[in-house]
Every structure is written in structure tokens, then in C-alpha cells.
C-alpha positions in Angstrom: -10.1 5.2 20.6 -11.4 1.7 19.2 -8.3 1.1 17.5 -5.9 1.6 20.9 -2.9 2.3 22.5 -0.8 0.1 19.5 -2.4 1.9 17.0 -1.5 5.5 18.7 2.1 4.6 19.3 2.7 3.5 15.8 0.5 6.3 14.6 3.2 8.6 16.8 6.7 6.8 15.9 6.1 5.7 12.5 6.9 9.0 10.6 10.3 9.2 12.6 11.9 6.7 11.3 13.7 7.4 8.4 12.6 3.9 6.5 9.2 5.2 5.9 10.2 8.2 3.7 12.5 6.5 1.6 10.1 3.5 0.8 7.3 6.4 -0.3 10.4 8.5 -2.1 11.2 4.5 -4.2 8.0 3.9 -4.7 6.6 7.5 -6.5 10.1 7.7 -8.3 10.0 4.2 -9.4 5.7 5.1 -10.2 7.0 8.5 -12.1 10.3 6.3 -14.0 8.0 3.9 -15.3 5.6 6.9 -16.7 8.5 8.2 -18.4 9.6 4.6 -19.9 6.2 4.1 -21.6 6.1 7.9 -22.6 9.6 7.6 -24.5 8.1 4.0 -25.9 5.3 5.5 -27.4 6.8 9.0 -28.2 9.3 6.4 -30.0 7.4 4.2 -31.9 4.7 6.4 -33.3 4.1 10.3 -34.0 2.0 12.1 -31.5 -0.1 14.4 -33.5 -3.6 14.6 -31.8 -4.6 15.2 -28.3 -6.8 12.0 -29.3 -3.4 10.5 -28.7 -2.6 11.9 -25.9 -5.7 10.3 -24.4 -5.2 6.8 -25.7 -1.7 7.1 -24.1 -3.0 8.4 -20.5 -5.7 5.8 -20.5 -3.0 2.8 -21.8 -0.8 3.8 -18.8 -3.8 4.1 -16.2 -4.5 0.7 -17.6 -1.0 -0.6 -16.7 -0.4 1.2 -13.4 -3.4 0.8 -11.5 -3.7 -2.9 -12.1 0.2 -2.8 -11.1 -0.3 -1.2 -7.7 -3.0 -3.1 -6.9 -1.3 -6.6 -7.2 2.0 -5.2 -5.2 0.1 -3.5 -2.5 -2.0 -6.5 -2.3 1.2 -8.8 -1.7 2.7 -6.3 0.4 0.0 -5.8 2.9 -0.6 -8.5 3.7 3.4 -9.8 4.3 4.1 -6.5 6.0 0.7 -7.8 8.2 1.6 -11.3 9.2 5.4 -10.6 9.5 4.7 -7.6 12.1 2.3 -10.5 14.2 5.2 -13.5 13.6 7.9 -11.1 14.5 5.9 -10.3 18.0 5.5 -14.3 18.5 9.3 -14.4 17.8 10.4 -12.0 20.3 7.6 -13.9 22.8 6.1 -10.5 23.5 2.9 -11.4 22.3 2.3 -13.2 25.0 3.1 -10.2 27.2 0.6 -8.1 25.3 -2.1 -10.8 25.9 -1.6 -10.2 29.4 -2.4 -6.5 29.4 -5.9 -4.8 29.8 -6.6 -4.6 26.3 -9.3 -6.1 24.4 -9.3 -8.7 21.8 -10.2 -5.8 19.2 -7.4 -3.3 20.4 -5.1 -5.8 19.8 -5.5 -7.4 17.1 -6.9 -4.3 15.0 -4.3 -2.5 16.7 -1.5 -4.9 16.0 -3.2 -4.8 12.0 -3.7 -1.5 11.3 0.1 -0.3 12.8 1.6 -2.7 10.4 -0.4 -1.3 7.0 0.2 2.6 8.0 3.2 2.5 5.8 1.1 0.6 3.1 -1.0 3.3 3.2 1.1 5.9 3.6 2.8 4.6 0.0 -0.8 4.7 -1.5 -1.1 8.1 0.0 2.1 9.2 -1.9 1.0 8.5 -5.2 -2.2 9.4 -5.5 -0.4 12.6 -7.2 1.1 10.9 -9.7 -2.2 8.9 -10.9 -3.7 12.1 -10.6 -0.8 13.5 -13.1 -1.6 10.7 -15.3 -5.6 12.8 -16.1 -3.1 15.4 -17.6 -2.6 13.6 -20.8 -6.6 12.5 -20.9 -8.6 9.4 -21.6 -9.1 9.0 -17.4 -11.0 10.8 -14.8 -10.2 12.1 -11.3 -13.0 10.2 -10.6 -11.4 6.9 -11.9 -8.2 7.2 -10.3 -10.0 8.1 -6.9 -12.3 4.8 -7.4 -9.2 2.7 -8.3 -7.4 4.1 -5.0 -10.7 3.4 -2.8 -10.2 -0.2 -4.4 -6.2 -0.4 -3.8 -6.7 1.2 -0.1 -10.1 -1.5 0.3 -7.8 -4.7 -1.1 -4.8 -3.5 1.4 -7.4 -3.8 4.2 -8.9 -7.1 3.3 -5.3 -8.5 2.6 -3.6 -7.3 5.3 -6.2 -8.6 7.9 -5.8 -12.2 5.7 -2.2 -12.0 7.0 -2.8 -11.0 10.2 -5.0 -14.0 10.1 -3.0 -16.3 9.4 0.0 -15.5 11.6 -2.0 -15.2 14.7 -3.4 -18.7 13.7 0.1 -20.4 13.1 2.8 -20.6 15.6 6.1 -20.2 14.0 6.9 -17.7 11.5 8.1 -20.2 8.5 4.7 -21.4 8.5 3.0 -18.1 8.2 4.7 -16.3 5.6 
């Protein structure tokens, strides 16, 4: 595997840790909280009467969210990135993995992509509930699957920007 042995291990204890289900189970409930806010707003201040409606209301709310998600994901992948490199450094076992037999890539793309699998995972978990949001009208699947290809491209570029940065600065203060 081009990714290696830091990527597997990860890949393997990740979903047994009890931390990575509730940060998915936050994130759709606080995703699905907010859809019901702006629903009650709008149900609130004005009288539903066409499906024309409806559709100016699903597209609104697409028009919140996905802008939303991009800017947190954005943040978070790339903190969750350089804090899983500075916390290695910290624990001076960086230097340890250095001294193994893998490759430059393995490591860092290893050390990378281990750290945005819960990033991922949360974009993962809601996909259903954009997908929901093409109930009410006025947005396609095809427009919630382009803005996740953007969210899931941005967590990529910004997470390796982290991962950057923290393998180019030696103490963790400085990096984050």
C-alpha cells in the first residue's frame, strides 16, 4: 500500500474508539438542529403555501450549510493535521519513526491521511442529511455531491497545509 503501515493502523483502531462516533453523532445532530431552526424561522415568519416555497427554502438552507461546512471542515483539518504531527514531536517519537524503514511518502502521507480519517468520516456522516435537504427542492443530488467533492478536496489541501507546517516548525506553540 502507498499510503503504509500508519495509515493501516489508524485505518484499523480508529472506529474503536468511542470519540469518533460521538464527534459524527454532534456533528449530524447539531447539522439536523440547525435544519429545524431555520425551518421553524421560516414556517414562523411567513405562510408556506407553494411548493415554490418549499424550494426557495431548501436552496436558502443549502446556501447556508454548505458554505458552513466547508469553512469548519477547512479549520478542522487542518488543526486536527498539524496537532497529530506536533503531538508526535512532543512525545519525541517522531524521531523514532524517522528511523524505521519507511519512506518519506509513507510517513508523511501516512502520518496526514490518519489524522483527517475522522474529518472525513464526519463528511461521510452527513452527506444524508444534505441529501435530505433535495426533499424540500430548489437543489440537486448533483449539487450536494459537487459541494461534498469540494468539502472532501478543501479537507485534503488543508490538512496537508497543516501537516506542512508542523513538520516545518519545531515546537507545537509555533505550529498551531
Amino acid at each position: 500500500m502507498i499510503i503504509g503501515p500508519i495509515f493501516s493502523r489508524e485505518l484499523m483502531t480508529t472506529p474503536r474508539r468511542p470519540r469518533h462516533y460521538f464527534q459524527r453523532s454532534i456533528y449530524v445532530a447539531a447539522l439536523l438542529v440547525f435544519m429545524g431552526t431555520a425551518w421553524l424561522i421560516v414556517a414562523g415568519t411567513q405562510d408556506i403555501r407553494s411548493v415554490g416555497d418549499m424550494a426557495r427554502f431548501g436552496a436558502l438552507l443549502f446556501q447556508i450549510l454548505a458554505p458552513l461546512q466547508l469553512a469548519m471542515i477547512a479549520f478542522l483539518s487542518a488543526l486536527v493535521a498539524a496537532s497529530s504531527i506536533s503531538q508526535e514531536k512532543d512525545r519525541r517519537t517522531f524521531v523514532l519513526l524517522l528511523l524505521t524503514r519507511l519512506t518519506n511518502s509513507e510517513l508523511v502521507l501516512g502520518k496526514m491521511l490518519s489524522s483527517l480519517l475522522d474529518v472525513m468520516a464526519m463528511i461521510v456522516a452527513a452527506l444524508p442529511v444534505f441529501l435530505l435537504i433535495t426533499l424540500f427542492g430548489g437543489v440537486s443530488a448533483d449539487q450536494v455531491l459537487n459541494a461534498f467533492g469540494v468539502t472532501a478536496t478543501t479537507a485534503l489541501a488543508t490538512g496537508s497545509l497543516g501537516a506542512l507546517v508542523a513538520l516545518w516548525r519545531e515546537k507545537t506553540f509555533q505550529t498551531l
